[in-house]
C-alpha positions in Angstrom: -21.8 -50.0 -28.8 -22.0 -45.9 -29.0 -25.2 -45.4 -30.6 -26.0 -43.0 -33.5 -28.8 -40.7 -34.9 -30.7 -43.0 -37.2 -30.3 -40.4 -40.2 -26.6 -41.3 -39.6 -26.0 -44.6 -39.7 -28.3 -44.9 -42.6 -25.9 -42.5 -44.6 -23.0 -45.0 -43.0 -24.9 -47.9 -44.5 -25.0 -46.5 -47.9 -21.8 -45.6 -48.1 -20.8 -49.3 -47.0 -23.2 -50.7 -49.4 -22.0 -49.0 -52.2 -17.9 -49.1 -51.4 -18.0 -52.6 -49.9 -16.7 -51.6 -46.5 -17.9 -52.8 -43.5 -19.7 -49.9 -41.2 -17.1 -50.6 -38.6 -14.6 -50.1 -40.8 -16.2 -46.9 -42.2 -16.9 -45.1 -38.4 -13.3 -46.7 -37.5 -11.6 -44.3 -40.3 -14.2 -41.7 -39.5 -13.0 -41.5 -35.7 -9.4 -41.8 -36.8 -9.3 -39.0 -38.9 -11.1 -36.9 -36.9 -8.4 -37.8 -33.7 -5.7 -37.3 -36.3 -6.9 -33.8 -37.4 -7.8 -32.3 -33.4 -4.9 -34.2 -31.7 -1.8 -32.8 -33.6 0.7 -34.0 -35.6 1.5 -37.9 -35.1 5.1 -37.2 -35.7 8.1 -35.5 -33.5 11.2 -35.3 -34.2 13.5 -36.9 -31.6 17.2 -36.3 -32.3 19.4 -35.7 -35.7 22.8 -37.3 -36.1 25.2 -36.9 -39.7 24.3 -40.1 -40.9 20.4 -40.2 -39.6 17.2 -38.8 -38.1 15.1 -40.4 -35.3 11.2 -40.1 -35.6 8.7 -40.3 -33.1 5.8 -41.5 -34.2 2.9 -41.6 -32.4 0.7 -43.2 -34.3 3.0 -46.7 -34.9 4.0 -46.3 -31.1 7.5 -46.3 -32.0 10.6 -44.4 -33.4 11.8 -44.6 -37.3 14.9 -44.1 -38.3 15.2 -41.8 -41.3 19.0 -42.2 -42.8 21.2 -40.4 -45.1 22.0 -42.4 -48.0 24.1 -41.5 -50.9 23.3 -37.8 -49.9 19.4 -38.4 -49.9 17.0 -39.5 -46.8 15.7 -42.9 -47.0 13.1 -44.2 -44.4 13.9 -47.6 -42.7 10.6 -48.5 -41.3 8.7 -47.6 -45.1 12.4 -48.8 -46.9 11.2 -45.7 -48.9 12.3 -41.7 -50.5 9.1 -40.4 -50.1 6.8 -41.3 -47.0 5.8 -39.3 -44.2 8.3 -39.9 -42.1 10.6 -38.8 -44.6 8.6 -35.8 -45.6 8.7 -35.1 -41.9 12.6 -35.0 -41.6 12.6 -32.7 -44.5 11.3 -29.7 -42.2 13.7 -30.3 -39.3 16.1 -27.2 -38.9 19.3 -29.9 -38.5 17.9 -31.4 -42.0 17.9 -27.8 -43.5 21.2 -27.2 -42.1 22.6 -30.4 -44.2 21.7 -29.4 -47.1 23.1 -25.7 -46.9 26.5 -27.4 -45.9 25.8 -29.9 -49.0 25.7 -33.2 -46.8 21.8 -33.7 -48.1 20.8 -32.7 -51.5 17.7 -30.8 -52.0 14.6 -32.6 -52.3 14.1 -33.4 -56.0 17.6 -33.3 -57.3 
């Protein structure tokens, strides 16, 4: 058990008193999105091919397949056009050259 100021885990109290959430659950989220802010980003990007984009993420401890489909990028692992993984692809120089060349449409068309 880490232990806490008082002052603190009475605020942490309320706030799982009033929202339902277990404290664990509340200084769990707190921790992670404090690690998520100071470590860096969760996601790399591993390797671009015509037809799809490899992910690293770091936070699901595994790589997501981000493919072209019918000109637009469609994540496998979310079976989704709009998550991060796709948002991440998006930035990717390779990505950006697609769509110049026309192989991608733009985001939103």
């Amino acid at each position: 058990m880490i232990g806490l100021p008082k002052r603190i885990l009475r605020k942490i109290d309320e706030e799982a008193k009033a929202s339902g959430i277990p404290r664990s659950d509340i200084v769990a989220r707190i921790v992670y999105e404090y690690y998520k802010e100071n470590l860096g980003p969760a996601l790399s990007h591993f390797n671009v091919y015509e037809d799809h984009v490899t992910i690293k993420d770091e936070d699901l401890e595994r790589y997501v397949d981000v493919q072209v489909k019918g000109g637009r990028l469609y994540c496998t692992y979310d079976e989704t056009e709009s998550c991060g993984h796709v948002d991440y692809a998006w930035q990717i120089d390779r990505v950006q050259d697609m769509i110049r060349r026309g192989d991608i449409k733009k985001r939103g068309s």
